[in-house]
gemmi code that builds the backbone of each chain (N, CA, C; Angstrom):
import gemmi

chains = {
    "A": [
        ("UNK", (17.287, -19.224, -12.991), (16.488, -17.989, -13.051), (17.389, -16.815, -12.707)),
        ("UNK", (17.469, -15.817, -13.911), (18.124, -15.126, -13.846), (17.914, -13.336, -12.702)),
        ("UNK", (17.052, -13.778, -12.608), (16.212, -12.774, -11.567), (16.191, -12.354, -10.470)),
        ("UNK", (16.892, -11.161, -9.942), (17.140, -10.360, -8.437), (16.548, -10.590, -7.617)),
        ("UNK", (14.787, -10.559, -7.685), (13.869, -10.666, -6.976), (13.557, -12.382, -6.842)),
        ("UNK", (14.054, -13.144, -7.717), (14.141, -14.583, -7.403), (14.447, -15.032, -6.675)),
        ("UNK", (15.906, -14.578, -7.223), (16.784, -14.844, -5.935), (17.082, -14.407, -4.313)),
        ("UNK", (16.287, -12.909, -4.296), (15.849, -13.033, -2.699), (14.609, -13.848, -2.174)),
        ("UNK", (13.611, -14.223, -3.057), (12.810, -15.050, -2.502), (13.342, -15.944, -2.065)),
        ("UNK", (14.016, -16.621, -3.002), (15.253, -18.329, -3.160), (15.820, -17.896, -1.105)),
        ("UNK", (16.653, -16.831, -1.393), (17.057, -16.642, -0.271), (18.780, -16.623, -0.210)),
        ("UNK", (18.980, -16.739, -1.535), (20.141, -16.979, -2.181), (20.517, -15.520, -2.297)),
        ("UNK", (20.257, -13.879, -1.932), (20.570, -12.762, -1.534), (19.689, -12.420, -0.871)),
        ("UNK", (20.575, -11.645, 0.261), (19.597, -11.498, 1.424), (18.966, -10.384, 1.313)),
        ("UNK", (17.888, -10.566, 1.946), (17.083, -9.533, 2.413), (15.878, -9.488, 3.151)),
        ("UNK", (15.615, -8.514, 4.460), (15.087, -8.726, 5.365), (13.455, -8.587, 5.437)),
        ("UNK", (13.013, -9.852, 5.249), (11.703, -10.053, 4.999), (10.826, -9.063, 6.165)),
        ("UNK", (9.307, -8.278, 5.549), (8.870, -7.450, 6.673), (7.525, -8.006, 6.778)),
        ("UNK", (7.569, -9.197, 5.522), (6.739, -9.769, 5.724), (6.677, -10.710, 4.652)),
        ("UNK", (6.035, -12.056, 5.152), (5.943, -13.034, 4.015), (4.856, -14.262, 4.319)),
        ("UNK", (4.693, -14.879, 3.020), (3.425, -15.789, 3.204), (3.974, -16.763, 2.085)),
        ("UNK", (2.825, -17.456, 1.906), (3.162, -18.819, 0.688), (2.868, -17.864, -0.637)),
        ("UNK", (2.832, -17.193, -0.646), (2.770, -16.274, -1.792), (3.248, -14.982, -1.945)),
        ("UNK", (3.630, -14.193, -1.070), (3.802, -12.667, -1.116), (5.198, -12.592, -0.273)),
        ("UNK", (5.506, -11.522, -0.614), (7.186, -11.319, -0.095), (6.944, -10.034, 0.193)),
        ("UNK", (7.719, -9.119, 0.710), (7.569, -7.773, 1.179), (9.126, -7.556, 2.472)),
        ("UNK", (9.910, -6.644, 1.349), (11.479, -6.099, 1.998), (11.349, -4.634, 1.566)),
        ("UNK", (12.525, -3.941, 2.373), (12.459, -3.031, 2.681), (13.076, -2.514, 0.947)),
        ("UNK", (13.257, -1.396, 0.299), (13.726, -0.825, -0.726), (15.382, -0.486, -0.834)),
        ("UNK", (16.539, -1.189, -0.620), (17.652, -0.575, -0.244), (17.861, 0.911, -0.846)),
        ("UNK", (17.062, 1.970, -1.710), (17.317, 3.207, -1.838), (15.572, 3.711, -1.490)),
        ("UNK", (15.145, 3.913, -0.572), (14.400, 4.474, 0.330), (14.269, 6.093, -0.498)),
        ("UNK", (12.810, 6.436, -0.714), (12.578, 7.539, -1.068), (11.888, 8.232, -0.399)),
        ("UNK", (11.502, 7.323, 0.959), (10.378, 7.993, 2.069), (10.706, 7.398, 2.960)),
        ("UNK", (10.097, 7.687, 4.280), (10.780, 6.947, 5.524), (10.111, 5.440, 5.795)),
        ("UNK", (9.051, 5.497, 5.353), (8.782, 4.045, 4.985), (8.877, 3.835, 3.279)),
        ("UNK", (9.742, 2.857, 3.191), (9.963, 2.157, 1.324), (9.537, 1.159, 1.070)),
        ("UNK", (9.057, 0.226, 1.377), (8.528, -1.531, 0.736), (8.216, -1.534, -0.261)),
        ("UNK", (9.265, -3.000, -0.686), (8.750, -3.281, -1.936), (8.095, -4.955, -1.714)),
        ("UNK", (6.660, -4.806, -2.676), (6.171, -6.511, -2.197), (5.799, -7.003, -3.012)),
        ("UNK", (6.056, -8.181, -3.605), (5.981, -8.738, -4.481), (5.744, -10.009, -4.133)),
        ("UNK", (5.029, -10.893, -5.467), (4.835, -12.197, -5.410), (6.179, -13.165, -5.681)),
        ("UNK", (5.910, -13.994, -5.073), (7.176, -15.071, -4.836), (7.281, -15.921, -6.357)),
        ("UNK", (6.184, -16.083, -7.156), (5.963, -16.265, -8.203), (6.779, -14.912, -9.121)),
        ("UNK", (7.343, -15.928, -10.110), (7.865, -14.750, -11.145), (7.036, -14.378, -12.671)),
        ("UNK", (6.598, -13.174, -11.950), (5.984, -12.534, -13.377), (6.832, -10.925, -14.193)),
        ("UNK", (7.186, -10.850, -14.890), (8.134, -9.536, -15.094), (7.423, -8.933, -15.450)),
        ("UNK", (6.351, -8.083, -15.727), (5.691, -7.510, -15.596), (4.535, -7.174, -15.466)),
        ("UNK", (3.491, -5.788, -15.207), (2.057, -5.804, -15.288), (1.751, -6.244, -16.729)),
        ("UNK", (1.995, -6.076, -18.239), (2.465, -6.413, -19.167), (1.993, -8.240, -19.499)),
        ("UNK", (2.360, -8.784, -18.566), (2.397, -10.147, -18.304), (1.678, -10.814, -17.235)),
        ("UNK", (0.516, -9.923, -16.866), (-0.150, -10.462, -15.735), (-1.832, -11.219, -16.736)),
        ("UNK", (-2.433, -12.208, -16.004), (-3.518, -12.228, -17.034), (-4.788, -12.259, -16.113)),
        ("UNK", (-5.848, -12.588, -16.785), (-7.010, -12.662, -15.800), (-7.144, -13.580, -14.493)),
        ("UNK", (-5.725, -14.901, -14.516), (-5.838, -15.737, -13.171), (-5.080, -15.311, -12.596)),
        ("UNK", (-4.238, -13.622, -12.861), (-3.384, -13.094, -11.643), (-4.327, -12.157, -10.224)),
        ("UNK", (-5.378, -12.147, -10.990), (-6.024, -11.139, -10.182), (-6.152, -10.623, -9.073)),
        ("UNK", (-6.405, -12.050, -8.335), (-6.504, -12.084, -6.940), (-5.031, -11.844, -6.064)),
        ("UNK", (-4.023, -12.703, -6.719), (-2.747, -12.099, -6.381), (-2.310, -11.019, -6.386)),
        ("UNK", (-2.490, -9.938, -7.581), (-2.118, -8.475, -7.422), (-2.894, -8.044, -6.358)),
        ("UNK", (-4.245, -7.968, -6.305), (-4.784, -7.462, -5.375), (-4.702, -8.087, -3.558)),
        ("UNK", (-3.446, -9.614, -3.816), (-3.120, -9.301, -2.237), (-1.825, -8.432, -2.128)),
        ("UNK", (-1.659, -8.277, -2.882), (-0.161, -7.484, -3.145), (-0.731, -6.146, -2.317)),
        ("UNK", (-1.823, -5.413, -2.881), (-2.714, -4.440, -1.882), (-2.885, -4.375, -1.046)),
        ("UNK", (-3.724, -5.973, -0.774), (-3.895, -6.062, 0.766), (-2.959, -5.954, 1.383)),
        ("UNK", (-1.765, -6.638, 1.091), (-0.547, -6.676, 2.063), (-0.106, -5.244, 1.993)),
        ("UNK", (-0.081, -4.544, 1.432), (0.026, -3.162, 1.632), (-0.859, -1.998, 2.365)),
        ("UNK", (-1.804, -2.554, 2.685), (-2.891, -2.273, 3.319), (-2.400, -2.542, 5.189)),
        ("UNK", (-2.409, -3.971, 4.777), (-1.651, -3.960, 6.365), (-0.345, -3.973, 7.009)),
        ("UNK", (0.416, -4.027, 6.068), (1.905, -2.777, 6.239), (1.541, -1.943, 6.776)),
        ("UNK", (0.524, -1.180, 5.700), (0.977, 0.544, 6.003), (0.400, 0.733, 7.544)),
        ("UNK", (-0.631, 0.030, 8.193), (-1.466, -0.183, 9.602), (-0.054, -0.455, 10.592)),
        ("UNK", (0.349, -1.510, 10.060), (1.223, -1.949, 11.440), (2.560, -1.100, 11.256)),
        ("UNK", (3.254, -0.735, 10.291), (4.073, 0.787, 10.556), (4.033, 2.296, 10.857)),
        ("UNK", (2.267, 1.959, 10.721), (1.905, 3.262, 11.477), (1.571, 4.490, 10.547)),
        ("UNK", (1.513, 4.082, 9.444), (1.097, 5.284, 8.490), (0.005, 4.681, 7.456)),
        ("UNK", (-0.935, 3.887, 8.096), (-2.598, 4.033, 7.270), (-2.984, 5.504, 7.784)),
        ("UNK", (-3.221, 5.843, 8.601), (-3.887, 6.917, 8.962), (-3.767, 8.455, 8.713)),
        ("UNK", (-2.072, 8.676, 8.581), (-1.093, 9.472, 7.398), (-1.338, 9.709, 6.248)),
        ("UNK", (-1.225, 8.600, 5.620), (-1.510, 8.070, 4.369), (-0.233, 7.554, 3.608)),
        ("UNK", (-0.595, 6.723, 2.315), (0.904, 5.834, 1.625), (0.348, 6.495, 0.822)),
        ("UNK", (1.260, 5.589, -0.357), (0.734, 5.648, -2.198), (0.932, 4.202, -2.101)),
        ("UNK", (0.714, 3.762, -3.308), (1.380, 2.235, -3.877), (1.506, 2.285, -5.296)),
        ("UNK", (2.794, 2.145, -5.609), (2.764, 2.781, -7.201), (3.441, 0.887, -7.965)),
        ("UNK", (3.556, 1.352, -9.227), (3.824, -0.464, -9.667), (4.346, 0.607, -11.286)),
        ("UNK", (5.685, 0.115, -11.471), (6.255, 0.811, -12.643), (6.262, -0.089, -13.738)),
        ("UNK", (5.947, -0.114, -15.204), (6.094, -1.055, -16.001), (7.092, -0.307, -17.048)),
        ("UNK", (7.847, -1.045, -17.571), (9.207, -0.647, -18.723), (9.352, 0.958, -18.392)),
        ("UNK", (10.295, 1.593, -19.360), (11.261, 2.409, -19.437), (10.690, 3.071, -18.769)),
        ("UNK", (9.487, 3.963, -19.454), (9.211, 5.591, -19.097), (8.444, 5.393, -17.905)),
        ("UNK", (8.566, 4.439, -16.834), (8.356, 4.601, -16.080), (9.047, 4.248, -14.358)),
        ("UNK", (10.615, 3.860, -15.591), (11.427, 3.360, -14.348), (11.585, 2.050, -14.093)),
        ("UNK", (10.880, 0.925, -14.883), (11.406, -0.121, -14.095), (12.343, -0.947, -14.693)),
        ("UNK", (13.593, -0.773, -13.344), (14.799, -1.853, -13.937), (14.518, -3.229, -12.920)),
        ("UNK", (13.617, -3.615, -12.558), (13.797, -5.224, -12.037), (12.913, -5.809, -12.563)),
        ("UNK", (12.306, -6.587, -13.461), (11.584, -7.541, -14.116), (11.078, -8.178, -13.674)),
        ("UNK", (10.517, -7.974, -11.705), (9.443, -9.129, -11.571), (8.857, -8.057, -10.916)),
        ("UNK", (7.791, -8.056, -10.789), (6.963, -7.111, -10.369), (6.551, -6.781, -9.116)),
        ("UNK", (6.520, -5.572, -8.601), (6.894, -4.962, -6.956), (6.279, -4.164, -6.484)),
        ("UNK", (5.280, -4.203, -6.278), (4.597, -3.078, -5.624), (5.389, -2.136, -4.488)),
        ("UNK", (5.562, -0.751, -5.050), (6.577, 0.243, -3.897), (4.886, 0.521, -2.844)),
        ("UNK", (5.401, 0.807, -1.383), (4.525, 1.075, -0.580), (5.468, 2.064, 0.388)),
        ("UNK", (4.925, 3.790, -0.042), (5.717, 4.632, 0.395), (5.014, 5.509, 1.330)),
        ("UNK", (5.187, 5.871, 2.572), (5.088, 7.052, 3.474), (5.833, 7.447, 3.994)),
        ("UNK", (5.311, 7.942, 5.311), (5.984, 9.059, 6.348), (6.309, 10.160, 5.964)),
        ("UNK", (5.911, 10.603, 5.083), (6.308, 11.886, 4.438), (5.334, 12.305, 3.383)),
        ("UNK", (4.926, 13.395, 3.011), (4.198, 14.442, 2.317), (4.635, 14.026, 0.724)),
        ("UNK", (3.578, 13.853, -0.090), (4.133, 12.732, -1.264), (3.550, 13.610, -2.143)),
        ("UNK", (4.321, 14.073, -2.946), (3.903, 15.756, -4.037), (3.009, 14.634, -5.223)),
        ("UNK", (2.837, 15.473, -5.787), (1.995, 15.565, -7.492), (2.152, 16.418, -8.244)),
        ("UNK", (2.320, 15.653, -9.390), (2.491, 14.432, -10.050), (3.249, 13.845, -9.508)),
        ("UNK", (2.877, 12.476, -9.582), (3.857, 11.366, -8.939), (5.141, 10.582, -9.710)),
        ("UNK", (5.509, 11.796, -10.436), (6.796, 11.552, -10.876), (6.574, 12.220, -11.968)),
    ],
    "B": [
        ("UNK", (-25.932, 8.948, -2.206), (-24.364, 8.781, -2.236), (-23.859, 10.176, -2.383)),
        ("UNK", (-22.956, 10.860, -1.181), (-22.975, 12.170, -1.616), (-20.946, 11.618, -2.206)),
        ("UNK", (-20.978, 10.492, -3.311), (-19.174, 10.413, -3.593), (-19.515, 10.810, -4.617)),
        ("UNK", (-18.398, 11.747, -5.454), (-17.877, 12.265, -6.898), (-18.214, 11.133, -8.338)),
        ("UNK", (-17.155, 10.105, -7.142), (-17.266, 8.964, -8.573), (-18.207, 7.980, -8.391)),
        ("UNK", (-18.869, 7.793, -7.369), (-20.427, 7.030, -7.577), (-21.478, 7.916, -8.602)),
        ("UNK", (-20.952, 9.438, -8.426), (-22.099, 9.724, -9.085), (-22.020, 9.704, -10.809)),
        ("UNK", (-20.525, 9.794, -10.868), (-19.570, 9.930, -12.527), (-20.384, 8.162, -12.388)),
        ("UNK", (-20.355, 7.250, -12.059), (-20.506, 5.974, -12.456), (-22.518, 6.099, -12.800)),
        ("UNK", (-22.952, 6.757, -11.760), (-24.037, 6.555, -11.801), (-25.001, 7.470, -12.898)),
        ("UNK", (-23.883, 8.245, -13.622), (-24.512, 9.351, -14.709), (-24.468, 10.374, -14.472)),
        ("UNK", (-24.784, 10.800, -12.742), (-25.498, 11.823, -12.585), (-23.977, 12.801, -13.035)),
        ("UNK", (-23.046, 12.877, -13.269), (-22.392, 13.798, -13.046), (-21.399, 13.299, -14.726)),
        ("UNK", (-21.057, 14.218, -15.525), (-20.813, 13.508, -17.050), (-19.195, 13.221, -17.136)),
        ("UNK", (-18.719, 12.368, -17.570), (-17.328, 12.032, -17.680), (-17.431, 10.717, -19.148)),
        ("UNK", (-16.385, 10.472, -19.923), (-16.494, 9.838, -21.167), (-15.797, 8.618, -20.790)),
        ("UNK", (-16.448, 7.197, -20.697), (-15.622, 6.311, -20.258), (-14.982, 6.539, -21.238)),
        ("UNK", (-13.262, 5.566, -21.016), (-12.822, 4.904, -21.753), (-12.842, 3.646, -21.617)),
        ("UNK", (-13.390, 3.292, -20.216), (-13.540, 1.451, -20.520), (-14.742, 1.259, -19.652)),
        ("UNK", (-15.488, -0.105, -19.302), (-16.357, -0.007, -18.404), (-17.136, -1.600, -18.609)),
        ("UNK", (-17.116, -1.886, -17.861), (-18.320, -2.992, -17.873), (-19.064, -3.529, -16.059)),
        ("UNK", (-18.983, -4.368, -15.783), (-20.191, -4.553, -14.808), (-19.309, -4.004, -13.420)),
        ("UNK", (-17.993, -4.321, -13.131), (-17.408, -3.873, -11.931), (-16.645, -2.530, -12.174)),
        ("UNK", (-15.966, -2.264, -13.121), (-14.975, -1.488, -13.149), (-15.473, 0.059, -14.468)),
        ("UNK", (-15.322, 0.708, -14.412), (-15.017, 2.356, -15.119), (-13.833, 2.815, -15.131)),
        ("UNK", (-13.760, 3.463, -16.436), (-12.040, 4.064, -16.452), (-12.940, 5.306, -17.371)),
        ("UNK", (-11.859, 6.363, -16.710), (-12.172, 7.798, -17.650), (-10.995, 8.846, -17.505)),
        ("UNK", (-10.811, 9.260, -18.161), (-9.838, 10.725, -18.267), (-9.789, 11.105, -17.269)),
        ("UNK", (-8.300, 11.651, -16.435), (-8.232, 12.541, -15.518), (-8.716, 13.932, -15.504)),
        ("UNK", (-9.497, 14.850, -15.236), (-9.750, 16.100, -15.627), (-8.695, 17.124, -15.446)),
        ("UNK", (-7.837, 16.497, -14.457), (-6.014, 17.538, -14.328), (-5.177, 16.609, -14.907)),
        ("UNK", (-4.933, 15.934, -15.906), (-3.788, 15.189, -16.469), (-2.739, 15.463, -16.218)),
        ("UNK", (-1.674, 14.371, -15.606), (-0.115, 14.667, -15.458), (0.655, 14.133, -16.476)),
        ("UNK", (0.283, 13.395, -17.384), (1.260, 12.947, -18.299), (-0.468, 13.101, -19.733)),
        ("UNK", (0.567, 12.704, -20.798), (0.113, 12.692, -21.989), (-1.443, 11.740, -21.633)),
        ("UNK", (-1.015, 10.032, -21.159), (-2.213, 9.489, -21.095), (-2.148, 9.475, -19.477)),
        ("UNK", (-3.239, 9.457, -18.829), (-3.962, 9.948, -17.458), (-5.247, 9.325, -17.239)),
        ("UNK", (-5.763, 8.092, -16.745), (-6.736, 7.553, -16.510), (-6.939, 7.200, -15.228)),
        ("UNK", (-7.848, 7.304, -14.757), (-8.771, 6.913, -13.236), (-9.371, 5.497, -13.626)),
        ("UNK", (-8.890, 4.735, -12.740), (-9.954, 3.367, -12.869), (-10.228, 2.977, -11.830)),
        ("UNK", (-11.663, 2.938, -11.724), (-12.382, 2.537, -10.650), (-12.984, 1.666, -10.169)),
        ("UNK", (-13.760, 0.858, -9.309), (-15.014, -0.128, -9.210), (-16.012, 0.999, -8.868)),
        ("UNK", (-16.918, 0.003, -9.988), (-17.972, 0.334, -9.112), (-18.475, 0.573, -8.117)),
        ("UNK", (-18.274, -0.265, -7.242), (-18.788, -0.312, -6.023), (-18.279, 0.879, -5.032)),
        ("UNK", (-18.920, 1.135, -4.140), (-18.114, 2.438, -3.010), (-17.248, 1.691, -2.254)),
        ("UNK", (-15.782, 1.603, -2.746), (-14.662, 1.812, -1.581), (-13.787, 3.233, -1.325)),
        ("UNK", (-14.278, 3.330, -0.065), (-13.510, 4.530, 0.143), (-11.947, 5.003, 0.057)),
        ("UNK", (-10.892, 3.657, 0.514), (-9.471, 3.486, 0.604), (-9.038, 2.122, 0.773)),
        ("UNK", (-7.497, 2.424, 0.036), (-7.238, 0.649, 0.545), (-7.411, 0.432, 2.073)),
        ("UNK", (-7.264, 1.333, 2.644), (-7.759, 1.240, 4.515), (-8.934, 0.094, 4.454)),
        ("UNK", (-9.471, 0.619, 3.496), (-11.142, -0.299, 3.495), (-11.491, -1.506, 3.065)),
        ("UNK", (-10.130, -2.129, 2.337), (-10.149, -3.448, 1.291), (-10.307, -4.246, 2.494)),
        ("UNK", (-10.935, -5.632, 2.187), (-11.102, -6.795, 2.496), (-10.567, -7.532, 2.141)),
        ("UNK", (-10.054, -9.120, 2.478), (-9.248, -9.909, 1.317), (-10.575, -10.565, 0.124)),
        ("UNK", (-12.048, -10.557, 0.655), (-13.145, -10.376, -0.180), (-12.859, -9.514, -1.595)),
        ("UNK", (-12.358, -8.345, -1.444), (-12.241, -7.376, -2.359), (-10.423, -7.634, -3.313)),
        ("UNK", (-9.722, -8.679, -2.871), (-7.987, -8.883, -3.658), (-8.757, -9.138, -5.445)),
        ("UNK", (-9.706, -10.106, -5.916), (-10.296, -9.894, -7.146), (-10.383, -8.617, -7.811)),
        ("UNK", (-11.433, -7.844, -7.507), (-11.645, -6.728, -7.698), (-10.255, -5.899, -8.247)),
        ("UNK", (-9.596, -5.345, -7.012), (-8.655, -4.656, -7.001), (-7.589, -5.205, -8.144)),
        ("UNK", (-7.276, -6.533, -8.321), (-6.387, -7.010, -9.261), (-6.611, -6.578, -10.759)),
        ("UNK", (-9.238, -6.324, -10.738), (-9.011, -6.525, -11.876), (-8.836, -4.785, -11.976)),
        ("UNK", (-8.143, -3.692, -11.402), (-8.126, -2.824, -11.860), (-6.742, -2.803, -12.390)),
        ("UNK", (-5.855, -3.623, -11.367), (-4.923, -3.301, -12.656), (-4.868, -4.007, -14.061)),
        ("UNK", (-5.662, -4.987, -13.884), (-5.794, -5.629, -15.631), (-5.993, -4.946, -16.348)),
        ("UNK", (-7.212, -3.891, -16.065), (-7.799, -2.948, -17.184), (-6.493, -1.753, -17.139)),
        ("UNK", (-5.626, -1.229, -16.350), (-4.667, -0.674, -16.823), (-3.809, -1.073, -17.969)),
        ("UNK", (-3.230, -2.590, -17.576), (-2.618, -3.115, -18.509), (-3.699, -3.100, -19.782)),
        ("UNK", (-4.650, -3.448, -20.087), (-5.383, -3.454, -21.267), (-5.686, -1.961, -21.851)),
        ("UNK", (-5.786, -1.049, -20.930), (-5.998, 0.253, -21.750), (-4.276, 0.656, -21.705)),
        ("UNK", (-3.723, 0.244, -21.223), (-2.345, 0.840, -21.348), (-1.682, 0.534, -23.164)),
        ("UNK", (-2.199, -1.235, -23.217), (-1.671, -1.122, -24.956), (-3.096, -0.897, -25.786)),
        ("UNK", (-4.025, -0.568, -25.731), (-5.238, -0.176, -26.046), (-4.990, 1.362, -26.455)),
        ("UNK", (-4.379, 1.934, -25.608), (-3.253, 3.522, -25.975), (-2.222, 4.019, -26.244)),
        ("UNK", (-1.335, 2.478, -26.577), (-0.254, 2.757, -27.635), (0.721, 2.922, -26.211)),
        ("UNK", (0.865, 2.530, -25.020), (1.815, 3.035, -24.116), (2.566, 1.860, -23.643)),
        ("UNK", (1.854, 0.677, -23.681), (2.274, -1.190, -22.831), (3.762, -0.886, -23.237)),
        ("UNK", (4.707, -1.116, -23.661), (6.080, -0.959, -24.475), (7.031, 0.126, -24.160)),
        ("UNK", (6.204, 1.573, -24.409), (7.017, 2.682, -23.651), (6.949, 3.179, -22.354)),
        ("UNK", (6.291, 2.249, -21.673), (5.725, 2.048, -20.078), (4.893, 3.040, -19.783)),
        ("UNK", (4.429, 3.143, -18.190), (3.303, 3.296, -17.752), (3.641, 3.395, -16.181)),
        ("UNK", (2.973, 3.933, -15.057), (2.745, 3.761, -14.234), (1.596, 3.610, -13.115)),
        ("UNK", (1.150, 3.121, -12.073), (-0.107, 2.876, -11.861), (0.023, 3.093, -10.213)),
        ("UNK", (-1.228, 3.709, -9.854), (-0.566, 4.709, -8.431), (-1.999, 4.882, -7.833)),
        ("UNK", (-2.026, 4.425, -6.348), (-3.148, 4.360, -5.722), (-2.761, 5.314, -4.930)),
        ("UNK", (-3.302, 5.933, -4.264), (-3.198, 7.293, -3.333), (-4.133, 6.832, -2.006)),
        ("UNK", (-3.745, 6.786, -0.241), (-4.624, 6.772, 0.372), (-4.324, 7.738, 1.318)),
        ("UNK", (-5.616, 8.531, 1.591), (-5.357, 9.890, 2.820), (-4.378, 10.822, 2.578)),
        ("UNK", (-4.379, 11.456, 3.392), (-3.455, 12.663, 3.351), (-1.763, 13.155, 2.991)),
        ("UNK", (-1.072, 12.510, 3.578), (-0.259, 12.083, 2.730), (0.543, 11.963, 1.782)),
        ("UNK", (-0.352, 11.454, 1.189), (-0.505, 10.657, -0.952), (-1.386, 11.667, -1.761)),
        ("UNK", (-1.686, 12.495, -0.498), (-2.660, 13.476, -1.488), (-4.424, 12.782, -1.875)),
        ("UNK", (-4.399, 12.293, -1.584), (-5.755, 11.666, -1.716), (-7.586, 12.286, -1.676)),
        ("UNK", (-7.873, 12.613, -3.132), (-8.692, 13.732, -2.620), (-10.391, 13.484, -2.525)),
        ("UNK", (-10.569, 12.345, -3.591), (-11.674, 11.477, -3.574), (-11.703, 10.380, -2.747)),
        ("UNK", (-12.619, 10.227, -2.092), (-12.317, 8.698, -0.690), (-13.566, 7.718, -1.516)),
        ("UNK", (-13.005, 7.717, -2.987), (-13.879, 6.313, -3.753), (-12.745, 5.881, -4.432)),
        ("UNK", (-11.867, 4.575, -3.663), (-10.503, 4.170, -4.791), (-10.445, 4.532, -6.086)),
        ("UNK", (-9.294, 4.393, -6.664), (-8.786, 5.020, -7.773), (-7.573, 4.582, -8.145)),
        ("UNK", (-7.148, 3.776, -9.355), (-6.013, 3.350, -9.491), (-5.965, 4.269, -11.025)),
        ("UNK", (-4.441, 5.448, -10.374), (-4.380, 6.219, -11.681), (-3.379, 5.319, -12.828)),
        ("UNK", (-3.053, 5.474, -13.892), (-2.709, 5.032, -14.888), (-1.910, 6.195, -15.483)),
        ("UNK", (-0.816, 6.334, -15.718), (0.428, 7.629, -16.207), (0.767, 7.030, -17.393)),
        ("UNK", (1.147, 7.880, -18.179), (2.171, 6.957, -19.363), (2.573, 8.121, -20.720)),
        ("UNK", (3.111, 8.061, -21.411), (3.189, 9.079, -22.795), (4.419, 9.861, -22.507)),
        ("UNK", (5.184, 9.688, -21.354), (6.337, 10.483, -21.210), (6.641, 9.867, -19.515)),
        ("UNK", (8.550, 10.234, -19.856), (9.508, 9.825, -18.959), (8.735, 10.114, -17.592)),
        ("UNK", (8.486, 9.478, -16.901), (7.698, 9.188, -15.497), (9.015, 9.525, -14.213)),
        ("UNK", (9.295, 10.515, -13.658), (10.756, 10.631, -12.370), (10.766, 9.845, -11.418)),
        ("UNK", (11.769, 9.666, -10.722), (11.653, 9.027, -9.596), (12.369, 10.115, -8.629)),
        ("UNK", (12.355, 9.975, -7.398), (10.871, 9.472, -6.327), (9.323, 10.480, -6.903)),
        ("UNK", (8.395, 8.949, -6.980), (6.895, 8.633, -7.217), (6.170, 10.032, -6.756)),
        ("UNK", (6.935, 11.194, -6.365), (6.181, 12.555, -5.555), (7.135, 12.731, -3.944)),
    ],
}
model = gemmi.Model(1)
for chain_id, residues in chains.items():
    chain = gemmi.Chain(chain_id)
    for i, (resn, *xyz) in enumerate(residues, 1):
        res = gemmi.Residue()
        res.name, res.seqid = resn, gemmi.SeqId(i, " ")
        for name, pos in zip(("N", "CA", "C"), xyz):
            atom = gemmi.Atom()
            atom.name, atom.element = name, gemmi.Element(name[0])
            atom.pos, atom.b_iso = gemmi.Position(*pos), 0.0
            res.add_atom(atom)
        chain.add_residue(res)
    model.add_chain(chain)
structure = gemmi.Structure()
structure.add_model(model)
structure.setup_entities()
């Protein structure tokens, strides 16, 4: 599996889990666009929203949850996040398995890109 | 219900779906940031992901399905898309009835705002 995000699940490149389960992964963003960056994704490889089907459902939406209680235990539910999810070009995404960004600590303009 | 989009769901207030069936509504942004601009919602009143349950990971997943489905439903699945939940202050967050926006029709920037 030719895949970045595989291979930190695998564990085969590191990176410092902020949180994880039998299904969900969640590391920090190594280019940080806010003072909190997470990216969380399923340990399962799907490359994109594109490629998700009606038995992903419940999984994307723990992808939420887990972003839900990120943003609580770093201290910016109450602040507020975004959670954005990029699919092909015009919207930025170069990693092919799919990642929910979970961004605060900071004043987050509009349009969101 | 004194919410915006309970009442857009419930009639009282007029908006043109573009998608809809027993849980979920999607309709035009009324301030569009990109070419295509959709709100998709549940039905039901959630105020923020603050508010999700792991009861509610279904739900939430199936909003991004219906992104992905109105995304190539509008000619965008291919030239990508982006999909962006907003909670509290923050993220800008101005309706407290979730909302997963849907971007697409042009180059999307990074950082997300």
């Amino acid at each position: 599996m030719d895949c970045l995000f595989c291979k930190i699940v695998a564990g085969e490149i590191p990176a410092t889990p902020v949180y994880q389960d039998d299904e969900v992964f969640a590391f920090r963003d190594i280019h940080p666009q806010a003072p909190t960056h997470i990216l969380i994704i399923p340990k399962r490889h799907i490359a994109s929203v594109n490629d998700l089907d009606a038995a992903d459902a419940a999984l994307v939406g723990k992808l939420f949850l887990t972003g839900k209680r990120l943003a609580a235990e770093l201290g910016i539910a109450e602040s507020g996040y975004r959670l954005v999810m990029n699919t092909n070009a015009d919207a930025g995404q170069t990693v092919f398995h799919i990642h929910l960004h979970l961004l605060g600590g900071r004043t987050l303009g509009w349009p969101p890109g």
